[in-house]
C-alpha positions in Angstrom: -1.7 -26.9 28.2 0.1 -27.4 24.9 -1.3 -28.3 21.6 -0.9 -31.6 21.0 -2.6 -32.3 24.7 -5.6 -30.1 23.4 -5.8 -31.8 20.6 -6.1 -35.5 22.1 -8.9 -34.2 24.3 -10.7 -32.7 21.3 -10.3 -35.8 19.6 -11.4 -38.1 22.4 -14.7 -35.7 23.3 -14.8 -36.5 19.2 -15.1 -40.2 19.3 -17.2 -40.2 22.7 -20.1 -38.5 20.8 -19.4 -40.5 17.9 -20.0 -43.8 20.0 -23.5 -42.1 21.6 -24.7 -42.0 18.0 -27.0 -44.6 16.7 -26.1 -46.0 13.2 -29.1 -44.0 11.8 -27.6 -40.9 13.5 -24.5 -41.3 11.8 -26.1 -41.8 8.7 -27.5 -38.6 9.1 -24.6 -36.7 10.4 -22.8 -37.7 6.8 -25.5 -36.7 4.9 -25.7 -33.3 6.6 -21.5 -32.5 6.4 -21.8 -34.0 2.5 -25.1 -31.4 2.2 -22.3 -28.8 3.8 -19.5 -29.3 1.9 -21.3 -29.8 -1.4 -23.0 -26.1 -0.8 -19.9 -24.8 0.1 -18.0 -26.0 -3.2 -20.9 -24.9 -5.2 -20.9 -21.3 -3.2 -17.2 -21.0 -3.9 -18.2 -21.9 -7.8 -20.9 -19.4 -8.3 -17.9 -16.9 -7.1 -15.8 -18.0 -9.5 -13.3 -18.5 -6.7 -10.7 -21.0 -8.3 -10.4 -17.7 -10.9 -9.1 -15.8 -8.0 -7.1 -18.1 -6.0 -5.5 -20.1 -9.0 -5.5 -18.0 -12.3 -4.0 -14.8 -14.0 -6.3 -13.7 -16.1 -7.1 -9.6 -15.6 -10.6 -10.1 -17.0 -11.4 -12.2 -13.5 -11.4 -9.2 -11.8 -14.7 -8.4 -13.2 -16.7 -11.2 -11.7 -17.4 -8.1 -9.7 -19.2 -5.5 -12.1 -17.7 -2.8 -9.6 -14.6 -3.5 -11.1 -15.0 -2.9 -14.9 -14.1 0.3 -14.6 -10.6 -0.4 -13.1 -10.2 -3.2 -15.9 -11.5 -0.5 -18.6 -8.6 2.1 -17.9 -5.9 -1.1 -17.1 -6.6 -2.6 -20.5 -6.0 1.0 -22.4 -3.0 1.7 -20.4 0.7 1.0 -21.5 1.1 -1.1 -18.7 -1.6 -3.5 -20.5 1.1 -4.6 -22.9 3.1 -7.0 -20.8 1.3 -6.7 -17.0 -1.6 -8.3 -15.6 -3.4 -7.6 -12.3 -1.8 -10.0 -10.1 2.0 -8.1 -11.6 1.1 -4.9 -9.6 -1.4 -5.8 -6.7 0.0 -9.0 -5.4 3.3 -9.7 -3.7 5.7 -11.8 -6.2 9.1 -12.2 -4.0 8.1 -15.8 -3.8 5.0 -18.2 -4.3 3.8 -19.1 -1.0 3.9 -15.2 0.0 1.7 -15.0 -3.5 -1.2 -17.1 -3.1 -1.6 -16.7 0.8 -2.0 -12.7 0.0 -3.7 -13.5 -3.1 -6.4 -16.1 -1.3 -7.4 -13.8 1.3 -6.8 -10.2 -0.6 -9.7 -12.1 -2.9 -12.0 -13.5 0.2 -11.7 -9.6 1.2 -12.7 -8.4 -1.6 -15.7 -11.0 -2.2 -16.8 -9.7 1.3 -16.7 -6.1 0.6 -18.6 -6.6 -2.8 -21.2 -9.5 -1.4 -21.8 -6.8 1.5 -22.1 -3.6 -0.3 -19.4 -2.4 1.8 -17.1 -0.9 -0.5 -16.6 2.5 -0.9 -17.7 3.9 -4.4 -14.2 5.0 -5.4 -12.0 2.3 -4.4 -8.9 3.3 -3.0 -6.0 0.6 -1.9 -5.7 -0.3 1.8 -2.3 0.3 3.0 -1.5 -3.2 2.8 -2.4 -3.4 -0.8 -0.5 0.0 -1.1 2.6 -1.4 0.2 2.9 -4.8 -2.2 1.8 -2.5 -5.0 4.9 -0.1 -4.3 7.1 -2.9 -3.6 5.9 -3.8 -7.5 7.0 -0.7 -8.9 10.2 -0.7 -7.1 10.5 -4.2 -8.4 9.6 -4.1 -11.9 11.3 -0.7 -12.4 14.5 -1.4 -10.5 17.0 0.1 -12.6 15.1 3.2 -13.8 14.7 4.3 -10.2 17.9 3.3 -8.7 20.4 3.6 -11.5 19.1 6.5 -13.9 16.8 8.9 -11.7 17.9 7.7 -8.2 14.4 7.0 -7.0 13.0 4.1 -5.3 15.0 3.5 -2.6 12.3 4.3 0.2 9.3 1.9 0.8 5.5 2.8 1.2 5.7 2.9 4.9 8.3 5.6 5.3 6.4 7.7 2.7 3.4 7.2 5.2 5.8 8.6 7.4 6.5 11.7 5.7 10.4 10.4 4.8 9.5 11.1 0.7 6.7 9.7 -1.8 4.9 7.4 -3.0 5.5 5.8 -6.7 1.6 7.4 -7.6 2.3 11.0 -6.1 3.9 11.7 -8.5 2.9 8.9 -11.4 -1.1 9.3 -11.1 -2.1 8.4 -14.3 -0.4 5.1 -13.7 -2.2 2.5 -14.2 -5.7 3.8 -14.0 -5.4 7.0 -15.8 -7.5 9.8 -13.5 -10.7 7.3 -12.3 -11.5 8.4 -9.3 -15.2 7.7 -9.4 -17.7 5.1 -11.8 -18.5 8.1 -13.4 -15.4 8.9 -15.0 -15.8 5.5 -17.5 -19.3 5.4 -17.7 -21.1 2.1 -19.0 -17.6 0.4 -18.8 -18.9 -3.0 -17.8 -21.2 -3.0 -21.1 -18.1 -2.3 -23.3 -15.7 -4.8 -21.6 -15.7 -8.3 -22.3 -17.7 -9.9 -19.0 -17.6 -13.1 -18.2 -19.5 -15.5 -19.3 -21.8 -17.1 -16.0 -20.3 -20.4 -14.7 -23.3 -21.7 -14.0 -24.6 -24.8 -15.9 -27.0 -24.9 -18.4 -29.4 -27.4 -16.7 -29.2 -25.4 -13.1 -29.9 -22.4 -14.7 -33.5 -24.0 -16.1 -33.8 -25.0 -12.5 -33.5 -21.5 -11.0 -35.5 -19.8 -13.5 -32.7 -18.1 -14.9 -33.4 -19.6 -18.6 
């Protein structure tokens, strides 16, 4: 059975239950998806998720407090003068590549901090690992190939033993020596947080003013 046959029977099931419906019914049944979606948007909004998905600002990385520490020793770090975020940790050899890893890298992340899932020093996944080394390759092409003769491996052959990572060597890079929230204590009350994006009149509503 191939798709497009699937799909007809899906859709004729579709309009079958559709026709079973009384008008009142289907009254209903739009009320109830519009109920859905609207949630959904203003679930998504709350999150701040058009921040993730669509802009490049550093600071909306700490929608999540969790992250104010990373954004405390990025934003005194050299590479805070002409790199943002989105420069090291997502993929930029082209933009559809950049927004499908960025999209669900984010929806990862979300679910991790939503959860309480993530681990108290944060540590990148191997497939973050991987775009972030590609980045330093990237950015620093002709200081690793040309003048020190680095850069010429890529994160998974230093997985496999066949030489280093950019950071074995390069620690401090970009996050100075964090390894725990401890080590930049009360960073999310000296970093400039976000201001909430939720309106004035729903916050009266929920209490929250």
């Amino acid at each position: 059975m191939n798709l497009k046959t699937t799909l007809n029977k899906l859709k004729t099931k579709w309009f079958n239950f559709l026709e079973r419906l009384s008008y009142r019914q289907k009254a209903s049944l739009v009320m109830l998806c519009g109920v859905i979606v609207g949630l959904t948007g203003l679930f998504f909004y709350l999150l701040r998720m058009h921040t993730y998905i669509i802009g490049d600002d550093p600071a909306a990385c700490i929608n999540c407090h969790i992250m104010s520490p990373y954004y405390a020793t990025w934003s005194h770090s050299a590479h805070a003068r002409n790199t943002t975020c989105n420069d090291c940790h997502v993929p930029n050899n082209n933009i559809a590549s950049h927004y499908a890893f960025k999209g669900m890298d984010g929806m990862k992340h979300v679910a991790y901090f939503v959860t309480h899932s993530e681990s108290q020093a944060i540590e990148a996944e191997d497939t973050s690992a991987e775009v972030i080394m590609d980045n330093c390759i990237r950015c620093h092409k002709q200081l690793n190939q040309e003048f020190v003769k680095t850069g010429r491996i890529d994160y998974m052959e230093a997985k496999r033993g066949e030489g280093k990572a950019c950071w074995d060597c390069h620690r401090d890079v970009a996050h100075m020596r964090k390894n725990s929230l401890s080590s930049t204590p009360g960073a999310e009350f000296v970093e400039p947080m976000p201001p909430s994006p939720v309106p004035d009149w729903l916050q009266k509503v929920l209490g929250k003013k």
